[in-house]
C-alpha positions as CSV (number, residue, x, y, z in Angstrom):
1,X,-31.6,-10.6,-0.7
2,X,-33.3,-9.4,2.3
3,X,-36.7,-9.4,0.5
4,X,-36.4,-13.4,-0.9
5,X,-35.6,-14.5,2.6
6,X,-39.0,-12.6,3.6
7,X,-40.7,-14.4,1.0
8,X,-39.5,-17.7,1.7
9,X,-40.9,-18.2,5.2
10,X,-40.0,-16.7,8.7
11,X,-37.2,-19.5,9.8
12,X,-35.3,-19.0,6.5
13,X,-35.5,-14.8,7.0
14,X,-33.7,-15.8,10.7
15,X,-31.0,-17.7,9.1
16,X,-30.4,-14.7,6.5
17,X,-30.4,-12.0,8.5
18,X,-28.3,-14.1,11.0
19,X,-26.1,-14.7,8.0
20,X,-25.4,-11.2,7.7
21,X,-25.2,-10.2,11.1
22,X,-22.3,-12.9,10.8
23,X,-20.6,-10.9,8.2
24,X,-21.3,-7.2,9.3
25,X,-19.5,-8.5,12.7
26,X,-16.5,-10.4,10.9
27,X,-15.7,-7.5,9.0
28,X,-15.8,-5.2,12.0
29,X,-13.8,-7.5,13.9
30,X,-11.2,-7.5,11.2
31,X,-10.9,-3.5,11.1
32,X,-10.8,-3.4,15.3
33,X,-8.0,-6.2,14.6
34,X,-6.4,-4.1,12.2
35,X,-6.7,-1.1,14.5
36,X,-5.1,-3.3,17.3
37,X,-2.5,-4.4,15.5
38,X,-1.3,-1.1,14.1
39,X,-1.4,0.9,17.4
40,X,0.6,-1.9,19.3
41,X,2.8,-1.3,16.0
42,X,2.9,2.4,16.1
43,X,4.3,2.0,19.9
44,X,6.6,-0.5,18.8
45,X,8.8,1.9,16.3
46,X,10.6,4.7,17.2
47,X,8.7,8.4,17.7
48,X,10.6,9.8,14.7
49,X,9.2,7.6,12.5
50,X,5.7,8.7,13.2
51,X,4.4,11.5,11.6
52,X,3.2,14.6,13.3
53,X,1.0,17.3,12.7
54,X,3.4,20.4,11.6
55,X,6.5,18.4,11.2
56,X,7.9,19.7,8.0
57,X,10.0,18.5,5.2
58,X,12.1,20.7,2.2
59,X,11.0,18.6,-0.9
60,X,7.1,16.9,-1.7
61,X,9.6,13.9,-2.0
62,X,11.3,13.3,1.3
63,X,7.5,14.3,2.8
64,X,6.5,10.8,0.6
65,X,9.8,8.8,1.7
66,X,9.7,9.6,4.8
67,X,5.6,8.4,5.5
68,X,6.3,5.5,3.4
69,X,9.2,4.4,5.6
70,X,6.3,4.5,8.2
71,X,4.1,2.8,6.0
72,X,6.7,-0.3,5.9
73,X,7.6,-0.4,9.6
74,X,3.7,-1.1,10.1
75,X,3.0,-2.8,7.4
76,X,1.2,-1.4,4.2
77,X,1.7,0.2,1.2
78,X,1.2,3.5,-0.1
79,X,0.7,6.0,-3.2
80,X,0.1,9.7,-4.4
81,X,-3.2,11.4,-4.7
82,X,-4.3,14.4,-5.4
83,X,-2.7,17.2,-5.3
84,X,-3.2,21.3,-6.3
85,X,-1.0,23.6,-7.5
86,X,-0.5,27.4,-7.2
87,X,-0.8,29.5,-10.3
88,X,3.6,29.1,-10.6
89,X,3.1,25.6,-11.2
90,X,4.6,25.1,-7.8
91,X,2.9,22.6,-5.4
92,X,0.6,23.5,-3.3
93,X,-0.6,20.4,-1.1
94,X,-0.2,16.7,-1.7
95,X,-2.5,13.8,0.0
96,X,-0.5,11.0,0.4
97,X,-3.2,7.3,0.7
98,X,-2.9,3.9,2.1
99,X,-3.2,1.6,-0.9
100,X,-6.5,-0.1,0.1
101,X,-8.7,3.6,-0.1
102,X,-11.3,4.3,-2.6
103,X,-12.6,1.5,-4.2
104,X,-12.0,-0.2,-8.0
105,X,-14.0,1.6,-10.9
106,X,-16.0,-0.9,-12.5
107,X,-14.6,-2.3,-15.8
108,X,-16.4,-2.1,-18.7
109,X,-14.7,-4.8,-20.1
110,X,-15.4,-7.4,-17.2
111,X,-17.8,-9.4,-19.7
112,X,-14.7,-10.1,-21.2
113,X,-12.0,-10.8,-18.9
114,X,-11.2,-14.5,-18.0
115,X,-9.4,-13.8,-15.0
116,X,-9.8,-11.1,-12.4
117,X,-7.4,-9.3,-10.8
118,X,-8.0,-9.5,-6.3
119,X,-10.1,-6.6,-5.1
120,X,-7.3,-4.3,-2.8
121,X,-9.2,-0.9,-2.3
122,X,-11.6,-0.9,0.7
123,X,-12.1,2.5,1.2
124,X,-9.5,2.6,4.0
125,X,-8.8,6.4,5.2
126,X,-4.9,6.0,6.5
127,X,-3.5,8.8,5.0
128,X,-0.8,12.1,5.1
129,X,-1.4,15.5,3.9
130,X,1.4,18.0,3.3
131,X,1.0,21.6,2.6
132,X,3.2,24.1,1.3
133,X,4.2,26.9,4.1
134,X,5.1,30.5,4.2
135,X,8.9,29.6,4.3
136,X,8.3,27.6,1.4
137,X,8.6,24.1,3.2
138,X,6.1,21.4,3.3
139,X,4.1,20.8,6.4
140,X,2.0,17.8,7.8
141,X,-1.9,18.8,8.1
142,X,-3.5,15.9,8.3
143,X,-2.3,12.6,10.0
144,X,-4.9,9.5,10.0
145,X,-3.2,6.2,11.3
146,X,-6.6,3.9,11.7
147,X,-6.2,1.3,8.9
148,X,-10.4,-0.3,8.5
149,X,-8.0,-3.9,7.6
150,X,-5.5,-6.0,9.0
151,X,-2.0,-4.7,7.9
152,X,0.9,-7.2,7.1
153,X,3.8,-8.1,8.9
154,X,7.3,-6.1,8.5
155,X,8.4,-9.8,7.2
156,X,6.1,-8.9,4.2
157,X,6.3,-5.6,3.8
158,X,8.9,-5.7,0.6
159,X,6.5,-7.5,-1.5
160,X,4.5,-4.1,-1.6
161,X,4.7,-1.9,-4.8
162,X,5.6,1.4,-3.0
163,X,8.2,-0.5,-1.2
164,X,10.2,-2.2,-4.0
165,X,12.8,-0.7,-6.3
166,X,16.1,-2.1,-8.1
167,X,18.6,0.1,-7.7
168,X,21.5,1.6,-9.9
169,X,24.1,-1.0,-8.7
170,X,21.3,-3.7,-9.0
171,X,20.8,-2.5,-12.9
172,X,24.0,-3.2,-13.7
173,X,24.0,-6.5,-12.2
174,X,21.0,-7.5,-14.0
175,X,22.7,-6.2,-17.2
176,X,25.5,-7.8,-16.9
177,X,23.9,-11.6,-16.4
178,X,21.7,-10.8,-19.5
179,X,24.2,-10.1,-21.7
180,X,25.8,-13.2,-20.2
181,X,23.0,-15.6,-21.0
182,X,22.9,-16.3,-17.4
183,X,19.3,-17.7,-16.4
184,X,16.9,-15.3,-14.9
185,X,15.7,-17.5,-11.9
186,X,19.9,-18.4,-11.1
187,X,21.0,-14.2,-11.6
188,X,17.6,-13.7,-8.9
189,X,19.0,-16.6,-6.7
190,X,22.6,-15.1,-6.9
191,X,21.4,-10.9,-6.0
192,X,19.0,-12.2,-3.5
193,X,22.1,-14.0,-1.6
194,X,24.0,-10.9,-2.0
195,X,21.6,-8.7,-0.4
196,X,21.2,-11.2,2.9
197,X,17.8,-12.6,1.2
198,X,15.2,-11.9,-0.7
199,X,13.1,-9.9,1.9
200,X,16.3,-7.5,1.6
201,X,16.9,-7.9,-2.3
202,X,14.2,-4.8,-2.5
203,X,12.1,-6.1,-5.2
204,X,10.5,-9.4,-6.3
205,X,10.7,-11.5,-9.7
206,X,7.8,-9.9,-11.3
207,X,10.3,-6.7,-11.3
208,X,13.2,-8.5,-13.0
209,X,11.2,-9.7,-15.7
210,X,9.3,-6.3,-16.4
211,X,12.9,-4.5,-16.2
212,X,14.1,-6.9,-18.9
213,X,11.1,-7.2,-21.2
214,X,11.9,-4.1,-23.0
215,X,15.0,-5.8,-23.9
């Protein structure tokens, strides 16, 4: 790109390059926004909700609950990654990631696809790493808080994946005004009044329908 604007005359290599000047400071002014707007966050929640380096927790799975109740109180979602295990089978250590890090593996197929899915990995580095102790408990290792993107509001947080969940009671619900030929959109309407709204309801339509597909 750099090259053609060479080619194409001196004013027109200005314009480029001031192009991209333009860009390389937009997108650091988005991660220093990001930054920002997590710290004032961070300081905004309570202590206990932060994690610490050699805080420690009984199960891999209250070590993941508990940094992705953080996660939501800030304002992004999260996932496993890797992971190794001792010769037992037992864990070992877990990495726990924002879900903007790494980045997409190209498709082979993307000759062939009509519609692409948004781009939502930009190699951010937020992350949590446990590791198992001598008295058998898992213990924080590695803390990184600095997102390199804007995080979302708590307002939005429930429309994240690691964030959203029907529950048992919800299920049953569910069940219950399928087999009562009850519309899907008035059964939503009715659960999301019941749980105060649907930022509380704890998962959005997409979920509903993929629950009852199977069906």
């Amino acid at each position: 790109m750099e090259n053609n604007c060479m080619e194409d005359g001196e004013g027109e290599t200005s314009t480029g390059l001031n192009i991209l000047e333009g860009e390389s400071n937009k997108k650091s002014s988005q991660a220093m926004k990001g930054n920002e707007k997590t710290d004032l966050v961070s300081s905004s929640i309570r202590k206990q909700l932060i994690p610490v380096i050699g805080m420690e927790f009984e199960t891999e799975d209250l070590a993941l609950k508990f940094y992705n109740t953080y996660a939501y109180n800030i304002g992004f979602s999260i996932r496993r990654s890797s992971c190794h295990k001792f010769k037992s089978g037992q864990l070992r250590d877990r990495l726990f990631v924002c879900f903007a890090e790494g980045k997409r593996e190209i498709d082979k197929r993307v000759s062939n696809v009509k519609y692409h899915r948004a781009e939502t990995r930009c190699g951010c580095l937020a992350r949590m790493k446990i590791s198992c102790h001598l008295n058998d408990k898992y213990r924080v290792i590695e803390f990184v808080f600095e997102h390199n993107h804007v995080t979302t509001s708590p307002s939005k947080t429930h429309l994240f994946r690691s964030h959203r969940k029907i529950t048992l009671a919800q299920i049953a619900e569910v069940d219950m005004a399928d087999s009562l030929g009850i519309a899907h959109k008035a059964a939503l309407e009715f659960l999301s009044r019941q749980a105060g709204g649907r930022e509380s309801l704890g998962f959005i339509p997409d979920d509903y329908k993929n629950y009852l597909h199977p069906k």
